[in-house]
C-alpha positions as CSV (number, residue, x, y, z in Angstrom):
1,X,0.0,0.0,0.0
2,X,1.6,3.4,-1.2
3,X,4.5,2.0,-2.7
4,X,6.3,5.0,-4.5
5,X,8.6,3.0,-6.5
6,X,6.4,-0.4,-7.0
7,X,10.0,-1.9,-8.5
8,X,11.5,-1.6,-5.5
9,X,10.6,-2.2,-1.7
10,X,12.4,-1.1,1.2
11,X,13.8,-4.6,1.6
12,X,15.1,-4.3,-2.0
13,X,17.2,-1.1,-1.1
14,X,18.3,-1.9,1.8
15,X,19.5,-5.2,0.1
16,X,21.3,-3.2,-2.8
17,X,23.0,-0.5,-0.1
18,X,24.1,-3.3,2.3
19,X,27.1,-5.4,2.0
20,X,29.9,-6.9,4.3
21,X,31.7,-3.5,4.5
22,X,28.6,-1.6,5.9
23,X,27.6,-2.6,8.9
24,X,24.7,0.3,9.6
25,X,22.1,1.2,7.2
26,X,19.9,3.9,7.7
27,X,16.5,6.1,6.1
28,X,14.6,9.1,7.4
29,X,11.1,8.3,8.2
30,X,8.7,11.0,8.5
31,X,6.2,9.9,11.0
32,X,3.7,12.8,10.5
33,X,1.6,11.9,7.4
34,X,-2.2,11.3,7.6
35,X,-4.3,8.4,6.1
36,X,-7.8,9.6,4.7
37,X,-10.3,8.3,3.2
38,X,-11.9,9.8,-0.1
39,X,-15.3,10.2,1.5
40,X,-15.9,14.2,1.4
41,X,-12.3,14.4,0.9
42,X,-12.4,13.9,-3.3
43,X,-11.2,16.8,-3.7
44,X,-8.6,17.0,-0.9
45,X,-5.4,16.0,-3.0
46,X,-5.8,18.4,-5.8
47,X,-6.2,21.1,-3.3
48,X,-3.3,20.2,-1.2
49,X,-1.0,20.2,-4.2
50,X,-2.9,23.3,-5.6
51,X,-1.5,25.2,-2.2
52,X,1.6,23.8,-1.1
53,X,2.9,22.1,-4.6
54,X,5.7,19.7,-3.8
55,X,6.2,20.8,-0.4
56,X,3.5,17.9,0.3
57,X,3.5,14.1,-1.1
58,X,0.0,12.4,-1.6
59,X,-0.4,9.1,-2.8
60,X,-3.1,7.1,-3.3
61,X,-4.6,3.1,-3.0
62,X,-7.5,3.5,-5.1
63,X,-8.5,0.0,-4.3
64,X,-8.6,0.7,-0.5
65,X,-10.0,4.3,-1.4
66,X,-7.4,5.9,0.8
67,X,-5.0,8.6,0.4
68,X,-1.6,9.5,2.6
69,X,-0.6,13.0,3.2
70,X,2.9,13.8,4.2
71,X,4.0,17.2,4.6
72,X,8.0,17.6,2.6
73,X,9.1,20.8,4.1
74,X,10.2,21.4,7.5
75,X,7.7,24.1,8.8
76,X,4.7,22.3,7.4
77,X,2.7,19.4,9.2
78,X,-0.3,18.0,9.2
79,X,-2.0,19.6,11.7
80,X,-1.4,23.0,10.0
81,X,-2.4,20.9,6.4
82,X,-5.4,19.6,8.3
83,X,-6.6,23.4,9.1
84,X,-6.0,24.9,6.3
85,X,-7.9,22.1,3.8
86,X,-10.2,20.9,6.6
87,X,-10.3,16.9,6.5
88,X,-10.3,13.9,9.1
89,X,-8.5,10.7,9.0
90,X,-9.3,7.4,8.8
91,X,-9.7,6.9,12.3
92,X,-11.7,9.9,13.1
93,X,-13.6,8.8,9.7
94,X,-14.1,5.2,11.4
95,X,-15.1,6.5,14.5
96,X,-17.8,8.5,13.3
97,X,-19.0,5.4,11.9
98,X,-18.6,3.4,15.1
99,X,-20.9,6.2,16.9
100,X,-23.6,5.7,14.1
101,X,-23.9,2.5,13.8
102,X,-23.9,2.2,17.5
103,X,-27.1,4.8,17.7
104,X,-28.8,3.1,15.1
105,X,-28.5,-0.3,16.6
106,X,-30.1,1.5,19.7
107,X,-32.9,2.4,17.5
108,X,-31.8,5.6,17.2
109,X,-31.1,8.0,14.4
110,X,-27.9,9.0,14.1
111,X,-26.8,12.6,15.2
112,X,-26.0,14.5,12.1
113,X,-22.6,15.8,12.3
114,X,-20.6,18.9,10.7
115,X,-17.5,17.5,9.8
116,X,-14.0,18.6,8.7
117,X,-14.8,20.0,5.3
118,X,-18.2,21.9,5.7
119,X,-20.5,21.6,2.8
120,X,-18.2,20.0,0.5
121,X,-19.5,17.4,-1.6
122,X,-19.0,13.2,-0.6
123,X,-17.9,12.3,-3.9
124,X,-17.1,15.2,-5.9
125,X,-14.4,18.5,-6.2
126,X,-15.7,21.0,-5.2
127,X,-14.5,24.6,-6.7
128,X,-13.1,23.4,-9.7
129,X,-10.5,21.2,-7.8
């Protein structure tokens, strides 16, 4: 899943850098990136790179209908990404669901919620992105 060079894994490269000389191999990891899903956040992607170019990665698992955001530059992270596009991750996404579901089963309705990105549309871009 969001494999940027689907030739090679990490294992591969690590493989090709390592050898009986080089005893330490190491990669930067950036640790804040965000999982969404592409429910009300269609147009989330083109807006991101719209805004902040290639100061932010987004790659998408069409299958799993997911996208991961990772800010590239050092003043940017997702929490400032998050508030200035407006849209929730996977788990907040899931947990929203959880607290539905769970209401309904109840016999409930389910409370209607105003989420991340306003009035944007599920399954469309909105604004001409």
């Amino acid at each position: 899943m969001f494999n940027t060079n689907p030739g090679n894994s990490g294992v591969e490269l690590i493989r090709k850098q390592a050898d009986y000389q080089m005893n330490l191999i190491w990669a930067d990891i950036n640790l804040d990136y965000a999982v969404c899903h592409y429910d009300f956040n269609y147009s989330v992607p083109d807006r991101l790179m719209a805004l902040y170019g290639d100061q932010v990665a987004v790659r998408t698992d069409w299958d799993a209908g997911h996208f991961l955001i990772e800010p590239r530059s050092d003043g940017l992270s997702i929490e400032q990404l998050r508030q200035d596009v407006g849209f929730i991750d996977v788990s907040e996404y899931a947990q929203l669901h959880r607290e539905a579901f769970d209401r309904i089963y109840a016999g409930e309705a389910p409370i209607p919620r105003q989420t991340a990105h306003g009035d944007r549309p599920q399954y469309q871009k909105q604004g001409g992105l």
